[in-house]
C-alpha positions, 0 to 999 in steps of 0.5 A, spaced: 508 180 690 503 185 689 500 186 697 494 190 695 489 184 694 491 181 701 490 188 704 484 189 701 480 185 705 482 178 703 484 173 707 492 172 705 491 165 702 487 167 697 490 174 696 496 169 694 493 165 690 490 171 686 496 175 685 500 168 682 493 167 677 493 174 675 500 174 674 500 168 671 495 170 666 499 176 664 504 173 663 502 166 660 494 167 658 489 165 661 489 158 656 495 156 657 496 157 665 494 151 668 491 150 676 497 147 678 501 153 675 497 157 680 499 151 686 506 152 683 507 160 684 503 162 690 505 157 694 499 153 696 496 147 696 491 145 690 486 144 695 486 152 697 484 154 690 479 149 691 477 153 697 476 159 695 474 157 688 471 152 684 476 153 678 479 157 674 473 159 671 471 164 677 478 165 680 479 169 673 472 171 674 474 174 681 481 177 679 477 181 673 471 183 678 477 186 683 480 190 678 475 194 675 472 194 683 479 198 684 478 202 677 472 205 679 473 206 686 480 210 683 476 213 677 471 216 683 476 218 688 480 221 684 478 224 677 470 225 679 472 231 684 474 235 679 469 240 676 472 241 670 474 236 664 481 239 663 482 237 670 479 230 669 483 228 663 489 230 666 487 226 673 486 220 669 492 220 665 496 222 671 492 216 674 494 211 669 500 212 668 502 211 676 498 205 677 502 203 671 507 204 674 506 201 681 502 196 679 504 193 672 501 186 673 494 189 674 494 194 669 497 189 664 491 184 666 485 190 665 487 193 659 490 186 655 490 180 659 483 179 660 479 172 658 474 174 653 470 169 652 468 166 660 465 173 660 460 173 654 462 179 651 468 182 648 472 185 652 479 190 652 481 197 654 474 199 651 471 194 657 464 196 658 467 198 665 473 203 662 468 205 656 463 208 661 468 211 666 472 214 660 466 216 655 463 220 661 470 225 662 468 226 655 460 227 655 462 231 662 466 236 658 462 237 651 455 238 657 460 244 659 462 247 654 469 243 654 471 239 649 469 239 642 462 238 640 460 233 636 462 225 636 464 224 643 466 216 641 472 220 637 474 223 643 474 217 647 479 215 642 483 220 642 484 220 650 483 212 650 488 210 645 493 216 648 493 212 655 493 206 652 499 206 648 503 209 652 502 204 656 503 199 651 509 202 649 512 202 657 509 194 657 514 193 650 520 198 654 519 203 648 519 208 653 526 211 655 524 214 660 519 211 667 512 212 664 510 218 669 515 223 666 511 223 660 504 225 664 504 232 663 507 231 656 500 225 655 496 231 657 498 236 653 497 232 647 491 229 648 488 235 651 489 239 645 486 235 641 481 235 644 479 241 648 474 246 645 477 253 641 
């Protein structure tokens, strides 16, 4: 089981209850995962998750606010003290594919496994959230003269798709080797497609 969430300040109950219904929702989806499904993997009484939540609806609600919570304080912590775009694009794609690594379940959740519509909006990797904290590496280097001018959504793809298909490719366990020994190799594609002549 993934600790971070019983870490991160929630009592341990309810760190249980929502590192089980992530999971769950993962693995099962959100629709076909049930709340005694939730009762059955966390360990818990029904009356727990009633507890803490009023139903699936905002248990899922919470998991999703958590994890960007947690992609934002990374994206912050670790890529915004860089001064320049190359060093960005690096730090998030060496970002990624270690928090995919370490914390599969999580980063399967924020990128695929996310219940579209208790949130009224179509949401993936291209979640407002990521979509902003992304866009903004992208904007940063075309403002400083690093990354190519011209239509920064382009460019967005390009840095998204890459992380996110290797990600998807070590979901599917195409990959032949762990995930983290293909950052520098990650990096140097996407940032020559990318980076200004």
């Amino acid at each position: 089981m993934n600790k971070s969430v019983v870490q991160e300040g929630y009592p341990e109950l309810k760190g249980k209850i929502i590192n089980a219904a992530r999971e769950l929702f993962v693995k099962k989806g959100y629709y076909h995962t049930s709340i005694p499904d939730i009762v059955k993997s966390a360990g818990v009484s029904i009356g727990a998750i009633y507890h803490y939540f009023k139903g699936k609806e905002t248990l899922a609600k919470e998991i999703h606010d958590y994890s960007v919570q947690l992609l934002e304080e990374n994206f912050h912590n670790k890529i915004l003290i860089h001064n320049t775009a190359k060093e960005r694009v690096h730090t998030f794609i060496k970002m990624m594919f270690e928090w995919t690594k370490n914390d599969p379940i999580l980063v399967e959740y924020l990128l695929f496994a996310r219940p579209q519509d208790i949130f009224n909006e179509r949401i993936s990797i291209c979640s407002s959230e990521g979509f902003i904290l992304v866009m903004d590496i992208i904007k940063y280097g075309q403002k400083n003269n690093e990354i190519k001018a011209g239509d920064s959504y382009l460019y967005y793809t390009i840095l998204s798709g890459s992380v996110s298909r290797y990600i998807e490719l070590y979901f599917d366990k195409k990959l032949e080797l762990p995930i983290t020994d293909y950052i520098e190799r990650a990096y140097e594609i996407t940032w020559n497609a990318i980076k200004k002549e």
